[in-house]
matplotlib code that plots the C-alpha trace (Angstrom):
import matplotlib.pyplot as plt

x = [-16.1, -12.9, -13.1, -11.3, -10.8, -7.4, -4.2, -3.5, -5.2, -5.3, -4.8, -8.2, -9.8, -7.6, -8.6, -12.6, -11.9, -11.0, -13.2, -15.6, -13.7, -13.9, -11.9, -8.5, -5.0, -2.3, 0.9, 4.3, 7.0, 9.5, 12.7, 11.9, 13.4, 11.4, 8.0, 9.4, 9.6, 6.0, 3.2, -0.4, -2.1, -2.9, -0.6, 1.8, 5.6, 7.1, 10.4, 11.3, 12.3, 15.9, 14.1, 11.6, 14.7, 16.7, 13.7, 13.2, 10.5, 9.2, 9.2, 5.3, 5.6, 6.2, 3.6, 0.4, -2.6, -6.3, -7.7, -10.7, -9.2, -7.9, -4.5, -3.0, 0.8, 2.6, 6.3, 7.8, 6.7, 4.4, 6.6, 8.1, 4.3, 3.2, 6.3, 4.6, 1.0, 2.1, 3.4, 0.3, -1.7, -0.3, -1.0, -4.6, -4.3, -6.5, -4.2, -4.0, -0.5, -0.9, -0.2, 2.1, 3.1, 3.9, 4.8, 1.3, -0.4, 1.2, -1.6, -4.9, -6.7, -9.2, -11.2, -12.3, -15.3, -15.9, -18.8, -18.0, -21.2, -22.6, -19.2, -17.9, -14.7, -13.4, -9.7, -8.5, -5.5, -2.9, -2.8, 0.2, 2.3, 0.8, -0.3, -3.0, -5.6, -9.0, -12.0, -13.8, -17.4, -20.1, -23.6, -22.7, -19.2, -16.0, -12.3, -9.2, -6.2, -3.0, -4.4, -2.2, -4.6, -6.0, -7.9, -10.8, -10.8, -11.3, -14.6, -16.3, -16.2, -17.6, -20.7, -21.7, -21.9, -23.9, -20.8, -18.7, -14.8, -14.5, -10.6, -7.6, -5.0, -1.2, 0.1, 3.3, 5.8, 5.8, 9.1, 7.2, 4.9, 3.3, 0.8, -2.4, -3.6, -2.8, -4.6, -7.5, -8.0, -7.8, -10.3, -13.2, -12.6, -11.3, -9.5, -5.7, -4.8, -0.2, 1.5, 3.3, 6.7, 8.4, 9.3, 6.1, 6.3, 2.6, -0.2, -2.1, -3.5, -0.8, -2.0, -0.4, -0.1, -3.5, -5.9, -9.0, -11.6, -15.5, -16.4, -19.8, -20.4, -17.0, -13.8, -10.3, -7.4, -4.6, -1.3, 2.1, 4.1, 7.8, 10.5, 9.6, 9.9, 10.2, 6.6, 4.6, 1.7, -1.4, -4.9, -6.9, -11.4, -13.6, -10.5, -11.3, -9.4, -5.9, -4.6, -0.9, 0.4, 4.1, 4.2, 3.5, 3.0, 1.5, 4.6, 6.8, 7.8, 8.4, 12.0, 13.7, 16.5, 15.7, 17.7, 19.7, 22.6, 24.9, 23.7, 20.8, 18.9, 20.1, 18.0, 15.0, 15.1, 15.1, 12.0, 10.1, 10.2, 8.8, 5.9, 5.1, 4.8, 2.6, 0.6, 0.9, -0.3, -3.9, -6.7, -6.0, -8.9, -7.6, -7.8, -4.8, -5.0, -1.9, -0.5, 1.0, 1.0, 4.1, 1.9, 0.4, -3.6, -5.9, -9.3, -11.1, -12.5, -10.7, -9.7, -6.4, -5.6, -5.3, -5.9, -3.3, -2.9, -3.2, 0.2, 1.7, 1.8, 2.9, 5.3, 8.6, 9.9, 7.0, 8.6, 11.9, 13.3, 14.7, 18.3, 17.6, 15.0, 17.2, 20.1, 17.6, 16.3, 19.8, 21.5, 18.1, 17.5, 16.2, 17.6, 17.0, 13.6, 13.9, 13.6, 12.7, 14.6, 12.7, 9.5, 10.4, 11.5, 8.2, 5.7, 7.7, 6.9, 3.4, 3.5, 4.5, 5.1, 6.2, 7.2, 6.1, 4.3, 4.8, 8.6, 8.5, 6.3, 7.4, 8.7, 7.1, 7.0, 9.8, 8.3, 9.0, 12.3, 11.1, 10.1]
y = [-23.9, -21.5, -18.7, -16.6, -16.7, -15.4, -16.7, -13.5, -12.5, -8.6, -7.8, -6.7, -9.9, -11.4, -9.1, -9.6, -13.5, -12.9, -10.5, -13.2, -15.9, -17.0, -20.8, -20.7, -21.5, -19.0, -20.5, -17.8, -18.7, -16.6, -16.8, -17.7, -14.2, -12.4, -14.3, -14.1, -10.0, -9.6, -12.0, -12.5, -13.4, -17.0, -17.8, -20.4, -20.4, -23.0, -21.4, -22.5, -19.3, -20.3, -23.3, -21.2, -19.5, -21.6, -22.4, -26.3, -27.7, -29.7, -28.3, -29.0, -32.7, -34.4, -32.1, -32.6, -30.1, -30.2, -30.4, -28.9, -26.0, -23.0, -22.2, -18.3, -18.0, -14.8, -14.3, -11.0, -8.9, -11.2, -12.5, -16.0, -16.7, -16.6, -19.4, -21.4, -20.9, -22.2, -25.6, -25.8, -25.2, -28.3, -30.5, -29.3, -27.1, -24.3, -21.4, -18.0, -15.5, -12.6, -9.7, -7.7, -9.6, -8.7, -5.4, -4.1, -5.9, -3.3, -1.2, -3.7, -2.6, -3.7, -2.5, -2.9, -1.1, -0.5, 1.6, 3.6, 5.3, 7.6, 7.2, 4.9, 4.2, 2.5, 1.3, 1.3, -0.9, -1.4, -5.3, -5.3, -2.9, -2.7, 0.7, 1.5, 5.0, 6.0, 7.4, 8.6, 9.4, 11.1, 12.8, 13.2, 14.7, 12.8, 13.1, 10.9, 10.5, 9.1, 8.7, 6.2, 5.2, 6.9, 9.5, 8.5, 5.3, 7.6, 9.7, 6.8, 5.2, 8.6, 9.1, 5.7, 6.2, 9.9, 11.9, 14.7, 14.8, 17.8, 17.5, 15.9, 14.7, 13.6, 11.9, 12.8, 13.1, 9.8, 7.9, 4.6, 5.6, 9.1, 10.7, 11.3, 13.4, 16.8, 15.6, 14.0, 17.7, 19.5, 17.1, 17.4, 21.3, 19.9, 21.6, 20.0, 19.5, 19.0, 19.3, 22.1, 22.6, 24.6, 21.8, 21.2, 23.1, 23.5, 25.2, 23.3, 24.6, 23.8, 21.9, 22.4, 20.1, 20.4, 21.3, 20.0, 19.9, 18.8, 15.8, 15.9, 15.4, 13.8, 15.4, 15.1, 16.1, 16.5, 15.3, 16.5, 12.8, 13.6, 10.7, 8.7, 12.6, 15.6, 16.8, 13.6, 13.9, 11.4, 12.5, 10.9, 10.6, 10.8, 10.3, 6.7, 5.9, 6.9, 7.2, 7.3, 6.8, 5.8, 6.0, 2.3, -0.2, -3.9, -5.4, -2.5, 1.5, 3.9, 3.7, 7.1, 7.0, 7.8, 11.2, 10.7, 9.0, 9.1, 11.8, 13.2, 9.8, 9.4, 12.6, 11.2, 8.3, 10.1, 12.2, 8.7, 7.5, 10.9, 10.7, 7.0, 8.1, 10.8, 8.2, 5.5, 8.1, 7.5, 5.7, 1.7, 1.1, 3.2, 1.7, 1.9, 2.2, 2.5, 3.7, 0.7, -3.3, -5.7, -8.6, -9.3, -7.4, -10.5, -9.9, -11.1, -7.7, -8.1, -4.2, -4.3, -2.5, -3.2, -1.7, 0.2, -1.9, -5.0, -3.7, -2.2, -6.3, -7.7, -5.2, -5.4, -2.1, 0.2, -0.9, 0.0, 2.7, 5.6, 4.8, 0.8, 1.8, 4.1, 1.5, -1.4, 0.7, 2.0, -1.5, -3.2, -1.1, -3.2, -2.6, 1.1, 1.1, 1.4, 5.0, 6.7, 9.8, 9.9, 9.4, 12.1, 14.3, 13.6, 14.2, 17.5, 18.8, 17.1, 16.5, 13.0, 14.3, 11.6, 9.4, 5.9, 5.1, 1.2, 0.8, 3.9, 1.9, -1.6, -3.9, -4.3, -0.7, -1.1, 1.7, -0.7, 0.0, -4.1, -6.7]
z = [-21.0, -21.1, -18.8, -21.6, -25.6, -25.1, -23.7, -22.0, -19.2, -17.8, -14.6, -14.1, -14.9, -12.7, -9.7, -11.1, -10.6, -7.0, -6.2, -7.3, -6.0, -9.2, -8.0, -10.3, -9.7, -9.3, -10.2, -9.7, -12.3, -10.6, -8.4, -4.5, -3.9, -6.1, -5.1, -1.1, -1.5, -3.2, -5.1, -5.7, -2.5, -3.1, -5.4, -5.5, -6.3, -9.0, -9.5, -12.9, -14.6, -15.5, -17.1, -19.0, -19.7, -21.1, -23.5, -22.0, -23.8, -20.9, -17.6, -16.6, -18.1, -14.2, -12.6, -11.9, -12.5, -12.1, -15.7, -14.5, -12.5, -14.7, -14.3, -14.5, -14.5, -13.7, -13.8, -13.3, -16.6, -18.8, -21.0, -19.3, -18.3, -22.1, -22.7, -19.7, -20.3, -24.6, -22.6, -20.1, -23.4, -24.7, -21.8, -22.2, -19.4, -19.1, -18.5, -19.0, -19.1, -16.4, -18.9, -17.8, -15.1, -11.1, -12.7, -13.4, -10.5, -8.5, -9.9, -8.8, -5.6, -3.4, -0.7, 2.9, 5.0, 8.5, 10.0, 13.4, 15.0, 11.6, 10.0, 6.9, 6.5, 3.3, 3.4, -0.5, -0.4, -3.3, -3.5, -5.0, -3.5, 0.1, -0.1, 1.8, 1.4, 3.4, 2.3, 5.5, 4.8, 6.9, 6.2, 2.5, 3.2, 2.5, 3.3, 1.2, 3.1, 1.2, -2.0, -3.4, -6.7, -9.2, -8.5, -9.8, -7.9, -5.1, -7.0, -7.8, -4.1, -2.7, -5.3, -5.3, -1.2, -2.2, -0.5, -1.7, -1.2, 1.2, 1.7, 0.3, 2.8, 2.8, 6.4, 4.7, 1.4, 0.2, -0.6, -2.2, -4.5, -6.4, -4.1, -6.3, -3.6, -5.2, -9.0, -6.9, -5.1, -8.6, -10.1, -7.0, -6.2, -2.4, 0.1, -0.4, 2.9, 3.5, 6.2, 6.6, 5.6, 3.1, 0.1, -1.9, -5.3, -5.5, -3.3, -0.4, 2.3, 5.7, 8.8, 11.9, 15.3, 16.7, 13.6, 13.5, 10.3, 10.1, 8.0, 8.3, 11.8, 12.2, 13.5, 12.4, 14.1, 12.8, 15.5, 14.3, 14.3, 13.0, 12.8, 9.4, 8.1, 9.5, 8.5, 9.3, 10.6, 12.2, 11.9, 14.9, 14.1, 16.9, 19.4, 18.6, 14.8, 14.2, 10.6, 11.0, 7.9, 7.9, 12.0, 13.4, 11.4, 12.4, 11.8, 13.4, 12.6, 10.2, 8.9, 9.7, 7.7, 4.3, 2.7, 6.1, 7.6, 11.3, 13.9, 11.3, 11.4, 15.0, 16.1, 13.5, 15.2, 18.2, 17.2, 15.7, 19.3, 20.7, 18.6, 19.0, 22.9, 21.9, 20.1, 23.0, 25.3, 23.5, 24.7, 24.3, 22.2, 19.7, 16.5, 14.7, 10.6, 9.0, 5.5, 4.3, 4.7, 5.1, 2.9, -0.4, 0.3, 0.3, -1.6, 1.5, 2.8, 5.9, 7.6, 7.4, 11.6, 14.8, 18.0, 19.9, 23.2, 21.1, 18.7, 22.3, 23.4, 20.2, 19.0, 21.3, 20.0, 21.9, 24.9, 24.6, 26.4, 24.1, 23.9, 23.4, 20.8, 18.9, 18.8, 17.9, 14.8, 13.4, 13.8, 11.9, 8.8, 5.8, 1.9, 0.5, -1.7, -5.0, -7.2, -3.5, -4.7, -7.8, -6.0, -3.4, -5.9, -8.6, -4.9, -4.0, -7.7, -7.3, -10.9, -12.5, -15.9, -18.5, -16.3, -16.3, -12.6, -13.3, -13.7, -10.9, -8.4, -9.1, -6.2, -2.3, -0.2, 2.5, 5.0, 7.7, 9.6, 10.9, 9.2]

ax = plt.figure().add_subplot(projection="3d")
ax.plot(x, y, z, "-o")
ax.set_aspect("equal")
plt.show()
């Protein structure tokens, strides 16, 4: 029996089918580079796009598929996958065309939960793009921080767990994708909560190093963590979880070059290492949950963090000294992300207009000054 009466599968069904772990196969039409900078997790690459391309008739003839294993092929915008999935079709293949292709996967989330003392945590992470958002809930109160999906994502998660969103938080002005954090506070009646500075176009209320604000029982405070921007800030629950947004990473630091260049990023480098102290200077067991991921998000549920003494031994660059650490990072910078000035611009205004998020968003986050 056909999972589908369709060719074409959407990219929610897809996520449904993992979720469910639903057992298909995955199969990336794409170049290696393309599939090497971002894919579905579990996928696998067969790079025969130029093939596709080039309209060859038989380039699954030699393979060899399970005929009882469904088959869903993605290529970079839907349309190379629906050529592919017509030549599966024929070898009485079971397969499906992602619609849309790696494009719109960059919307599909996924979520992971941990419970600390009375307090819920529930990590909402962009599976394709890396993205990564918190809903912290306690005694019926709740608080989003980096709201990276739609906002309603972020409404329904709260009521089915009986909570109200209290505040609406921003670690930062985010280069990578739209904040929804502003639309979110406007829909809920929140308290937006920005760090303060003096280039958002819209009204928040500021938070300043040392703030602190009741969620439920729960305590946030806020910790003023400049270097991936000038107005970055941490917010650190219970002195035990530290949300640090674009600050340390699992696979390294915040880039601080963006919108700066020679002795500017020099001195933001300067103040990234400044603030990682700060944050070093916390308790060990301080678990470390950060605003983006290096990786395709697996739908496994698995809380995507690590503790802080566990990232101090892995990571060599929180034991530099500051000169080394400075050179290291400015000699090391990965490729510019795409449309960051765009997405600056569109999160200063705090309003998205007519543009269209997908093309914006498209293509992996590079936060990461390592990777």
């Amino acid at each position: 029996m056909s999972l589908f009466n369709t060719e074409t599968i959407q990219i929610e069904e897809l996520k449904n089918l993992l979720e469910n772990q639903i057992p298909i196969k995955i199969i990336d039409v794409r170049s290696k580079a393309n599939f090497d900078q971002w894919h579905i997790p579990g996928s696998e690459l067969l790079p025969v796009n130029e093939a596709l391309q080039a309209s060859n008739d038989n380039v699954f003839a030699d393979m060899k598929f399970n005929p009882n294993l469904p088959v869903v092929v993605v290529c970079q915008e839907g349309f190379l996958s629906r050529k592919a999935t017509e030549q599966l079709r024929d070898l009485d293949i079971e397969a499906y065309s992602l619609a849309g292709g790696i494009k719109h996967w960059t919307r599909v989330w996924n979520t992971a939960e941990i419970q600390f003392d009375d307090t819920k945590i529930i990590q909402v992470r962009r599976a394709g793009k890396g993205c990564l958002s918190y809903l912290i809930i306690n005694h019926g109160e709740a608080a989003v921080i980096d709201a990276a999906v739609a906002p309603q994502t972020f409404i329904d998660l709260a009521e089915s767990h009986q909570a109200q969103i209290k505040y609406v938080l921003d670690t930062h002005i985010h280069a990578d994708h739209f904040s929804r954090s502003r639309q979110l506070a406007e829909q809920t009646g929140a308290v937006l909560l920005m760090p303060e500075q003096d280039i958002l176009q819209y009204n928040f209320t500021p938070v300043y190093d040392g703030d602190q604000f009741n969620v439920g029982k729960a305590i946030l405070k806020a910790l003023h963590t400049p270097g991936h921007t000038n107005e970055s800030f941490s917010y650190l629950l219970n002195n035990h979880i530290l949300f640090d947004g674009d600050l340390l990473f699992l696979n390294g630091v915040g880039r601080p070059d963006l919108k700066s260049s020679g002795e500017i990023a020099r001195q933001k480098t300067a103040k990234l290492y400044r603030s990682l102290q700060k944050v070093l200077n916390l308790s060990g067991d301080t678990l470390i949950l950060p605003g983006h991921y290096h990786q395709p998000v697996a739908f496994d549920g698995t809380l995507i963090g690590e503790t802080l003494k566990n990232l101090k031994a892995q990571l060599y660059l929180l034991n530099l000294d500051e000169t080394s650490f400075i050179d290291e990072i400015l000699t090391n910078m990965p490729d510019t992300p795409p449309n960051f000035e765009q997405i600056v611009d569109l999160n200063i205004s705090g309003d998205a207009g007519n543009y269209n998020l997908i093309d914006l968003e498209a293509g992996e986050n590079r936060c990461s000054s390592q990777m």
